[in-house]
C-alpha positions in Angstrom: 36.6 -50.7 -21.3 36.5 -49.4 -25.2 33.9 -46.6 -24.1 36.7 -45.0 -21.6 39.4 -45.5 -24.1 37.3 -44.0 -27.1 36.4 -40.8 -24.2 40.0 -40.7 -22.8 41.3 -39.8 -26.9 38.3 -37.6 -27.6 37.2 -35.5 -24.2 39.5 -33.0 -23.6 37.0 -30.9 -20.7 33.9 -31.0 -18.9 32.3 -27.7 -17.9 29.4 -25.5 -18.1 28.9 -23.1 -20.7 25.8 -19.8 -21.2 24.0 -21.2 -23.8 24.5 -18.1 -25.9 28.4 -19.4 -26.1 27.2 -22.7 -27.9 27.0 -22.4 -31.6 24.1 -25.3 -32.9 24.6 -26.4 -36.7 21.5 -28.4 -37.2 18.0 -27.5 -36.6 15.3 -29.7 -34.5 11.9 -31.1 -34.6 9.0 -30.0 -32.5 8.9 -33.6 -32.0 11.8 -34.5 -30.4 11.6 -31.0 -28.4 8.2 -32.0 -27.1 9.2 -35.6 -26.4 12.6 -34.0 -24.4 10.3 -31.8 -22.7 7.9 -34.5 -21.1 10.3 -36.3 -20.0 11.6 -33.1 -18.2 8.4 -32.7 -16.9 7.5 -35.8 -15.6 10.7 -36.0 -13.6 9.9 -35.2 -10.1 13.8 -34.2 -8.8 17.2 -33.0 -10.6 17.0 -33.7 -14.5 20.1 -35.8 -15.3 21.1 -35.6 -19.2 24.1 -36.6 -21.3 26.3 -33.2 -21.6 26.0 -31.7 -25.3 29.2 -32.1 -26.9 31.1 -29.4 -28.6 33.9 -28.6 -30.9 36.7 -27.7 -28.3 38.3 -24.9 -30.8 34.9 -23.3 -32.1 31.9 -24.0 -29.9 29.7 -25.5 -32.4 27.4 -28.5 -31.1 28.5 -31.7 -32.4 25.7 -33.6 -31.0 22.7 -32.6 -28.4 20.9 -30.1 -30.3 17.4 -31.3 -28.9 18.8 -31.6 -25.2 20.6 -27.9 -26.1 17.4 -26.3 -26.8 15.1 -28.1 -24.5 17.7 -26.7 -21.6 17.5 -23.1 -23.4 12.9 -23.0 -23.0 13.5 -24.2 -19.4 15.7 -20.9 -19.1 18.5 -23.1 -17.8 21.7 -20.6 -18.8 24.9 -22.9 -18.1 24.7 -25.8 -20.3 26.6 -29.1 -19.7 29.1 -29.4 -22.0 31.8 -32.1 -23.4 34.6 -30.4 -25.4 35.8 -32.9 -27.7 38.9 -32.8 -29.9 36.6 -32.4 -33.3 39.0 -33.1 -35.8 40.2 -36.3 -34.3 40.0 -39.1 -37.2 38.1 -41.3 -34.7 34.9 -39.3 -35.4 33.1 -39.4 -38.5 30.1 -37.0 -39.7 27.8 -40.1 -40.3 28.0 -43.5 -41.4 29.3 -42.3 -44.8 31.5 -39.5 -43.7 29.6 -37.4 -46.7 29.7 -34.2 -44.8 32.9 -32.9 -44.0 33.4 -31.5 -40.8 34.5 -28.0 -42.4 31.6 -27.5 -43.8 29.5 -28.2 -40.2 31.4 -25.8 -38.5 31.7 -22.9 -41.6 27.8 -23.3 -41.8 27.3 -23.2 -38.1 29.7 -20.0 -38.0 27.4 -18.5 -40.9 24.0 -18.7 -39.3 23.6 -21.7 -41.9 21.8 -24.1 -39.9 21.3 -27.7 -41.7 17.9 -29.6 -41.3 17.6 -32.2 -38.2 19.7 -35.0 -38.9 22.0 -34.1 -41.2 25.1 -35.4 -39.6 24.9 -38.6 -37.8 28.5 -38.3 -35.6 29.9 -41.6 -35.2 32.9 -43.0 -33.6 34.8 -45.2 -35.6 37.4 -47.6 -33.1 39.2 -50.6 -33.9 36.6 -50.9 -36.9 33.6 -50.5 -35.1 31.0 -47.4 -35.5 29.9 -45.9 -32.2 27.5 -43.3 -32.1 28.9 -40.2 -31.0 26.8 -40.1 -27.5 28.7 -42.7 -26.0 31.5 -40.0 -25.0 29.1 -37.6 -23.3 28.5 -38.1 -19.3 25.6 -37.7 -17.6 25.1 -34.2 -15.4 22.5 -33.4 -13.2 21.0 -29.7 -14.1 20.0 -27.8 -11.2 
């Protein structure tokens, strides 16, 4: 299957991380924080959410800034994480690849945070854009 191909070149470890070890780059909207957050609510057992995926070698969140800090209100402290291989050629800023990925990470590292949406990660394979998501797994948070 291309999805488990496109993982097995990018995912190098899953694990659990403090939140105060993730590094975001992007802001979010209230929206999409309020539209996590009922959803969350309205879930009667274990939440189950794609891990956020991470830079492997710095820590800054690549994608899963809303699911990040909906986890962080709910006081949840080990976050499900995806470390991905970042600077893999497979994986492109946004559809464009306008933003490099050097300035994500030096601008997450400054405290530099970009609006929401900035980068659109995608996964480009055999000619084909993915969005970035696909290589996250599902986790239940306790």
């Amino acid at each position: 299957m291309v999805v488990d191909q496109i993982r097995n070149k990018l995912v190098l470890e899953k694990k659990s991380l403090l939140h105060s070890e993730l590094i975001p780059h992007e802001k979010v909207s209230n929206r999409g924080i309020n539209q996590l957050n009922n959803y969350i609510d309205n879930i009667n057992h274990d939440i189950i959410l794609p891990s956020i995926l991470i830079c492997n070698k710095t820590n800054v969140i690549i994608d899963g800034h809303h699911r990040f800090h909906a986890l962080k209100l709910l006081n949840i402290d080990l976050i499900p994480v995806s470390l991905i291989d970042y600077n893999s050629d497979l994986i492109l800023t946004n559809e464009e690849n306008s933003l490099s990925k050097k300035e994500i990470i030096d601008s997450a590292k400054n405290k530099n945070i970009f609006p929401p949406r900035t980068s659109r990660h995608v996964i480009n394979f055999k000619n084909h854009n993915f969005p970035i998501i696909i290589i996250s797994d599902l986790r239940v948070i306790n």
